[in-house]
N, C-alpha and C positions, 0 to 999 in steps of 0.2 A: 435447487440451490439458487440464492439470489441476493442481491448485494442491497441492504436496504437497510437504512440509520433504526440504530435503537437507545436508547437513552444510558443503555448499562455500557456502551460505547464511549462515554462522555467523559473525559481526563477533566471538567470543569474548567476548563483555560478555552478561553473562545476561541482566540485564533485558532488552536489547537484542534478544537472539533471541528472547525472549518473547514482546514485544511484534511481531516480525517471521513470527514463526508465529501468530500473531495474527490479522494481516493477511493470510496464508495461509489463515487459515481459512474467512474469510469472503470471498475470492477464491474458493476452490472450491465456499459457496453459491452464489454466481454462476455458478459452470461447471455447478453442478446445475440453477439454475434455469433457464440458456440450454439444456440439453441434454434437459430433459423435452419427451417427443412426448405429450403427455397431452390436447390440445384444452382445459385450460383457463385460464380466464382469471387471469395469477400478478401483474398490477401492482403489490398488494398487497403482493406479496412483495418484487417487484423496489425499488419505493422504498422501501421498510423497509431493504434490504442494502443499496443505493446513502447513505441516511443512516448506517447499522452503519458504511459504508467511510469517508465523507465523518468523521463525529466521531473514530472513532479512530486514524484516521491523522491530524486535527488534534492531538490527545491526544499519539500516537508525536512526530510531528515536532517538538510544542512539547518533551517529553521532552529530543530528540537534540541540540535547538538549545541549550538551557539549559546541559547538561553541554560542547557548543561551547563558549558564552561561559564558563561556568566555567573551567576551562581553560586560556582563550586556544586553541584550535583557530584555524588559520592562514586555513584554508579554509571557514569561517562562510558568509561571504557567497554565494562559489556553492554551497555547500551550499542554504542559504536558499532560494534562489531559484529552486533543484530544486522543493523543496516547495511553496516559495508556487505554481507551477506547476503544480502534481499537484492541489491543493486547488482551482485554477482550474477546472481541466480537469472533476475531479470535479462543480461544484456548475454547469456548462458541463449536461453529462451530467443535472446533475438536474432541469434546466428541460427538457430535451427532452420530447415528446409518445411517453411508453414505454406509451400506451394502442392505439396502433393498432400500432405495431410491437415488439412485447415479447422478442421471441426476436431480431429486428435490434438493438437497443438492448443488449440484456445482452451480446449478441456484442461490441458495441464497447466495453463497459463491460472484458469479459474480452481484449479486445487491449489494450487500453490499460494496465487495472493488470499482465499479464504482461508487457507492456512493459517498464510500473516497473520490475518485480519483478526483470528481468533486469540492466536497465541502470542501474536505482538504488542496488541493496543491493549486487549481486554488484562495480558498478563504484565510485560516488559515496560508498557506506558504506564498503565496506574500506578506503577512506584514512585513515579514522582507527580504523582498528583497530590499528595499532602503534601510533599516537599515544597513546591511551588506554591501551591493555597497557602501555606505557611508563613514565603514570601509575599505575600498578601498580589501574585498574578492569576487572576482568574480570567 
């Protein structure tokens, strides 16, 4: 598993993908830091990336909602409530105890945001990709 831009990714709204390879990026620190066999100790690392993920996808989401309500976008609310969701889950994630189990913890850290990744952007984003190209934002 590996966090790496593909095209069928692409909501067509720049900012958008920007911000979405973004979140990419720092998805596949996490598949580095889970996947080092090195003996040592990365918590450091891991709650540093786990806060990187938790602010800018506050940052993205507040973005995507804004240009929602601008709009009028229809589907706001369950939109919303994806996110508020994701944010949950994340700061869920960031109380846990990632000092005795660091390579279990990142694992779930990395099932989860690829989770996202697949069923958020590829499904819940492309709804309003014509809706917005329509508004002539791309």
């Amino acid at each position: 598993m590996s966090f790496k831009w593909k095209e069928a990714y692409s909501c067509n709204i720049a900012e958008i993908d920007k911000q979405h390879k973004r979140l990419f990026e720092i998805g596949d620190r996490l598949y580095e830091l889970a996947t080092l066999n090195d003996n040592y100790d990365h918590y450091d690392e891991i709650v540093k990336t786990l806060d990187e993920l938790k602010d800018y996808t506050i940052y993205h989401f507040g973005y995507e909602e804004k240009l929602m309500e601008q709009y009028g976008f229809s589907y706001f609310e369950p939109h919303k409530i994806e996110h508020d969701f994701f944010v949950k889950k994340l700061k869920k994630l960031e109380r846990k105890d990632f000092d005795e189990n660091q390579g279990e913890a990142v694992v779930e850290m990395l099932q989860f945001v690829a989770d996202w990744i697949s069923a958020h952007i590829l499904k819940t984003d492309m709804e309003y990709k014509d809706f917005f190209n329509g508004k002539g934002i791309y």
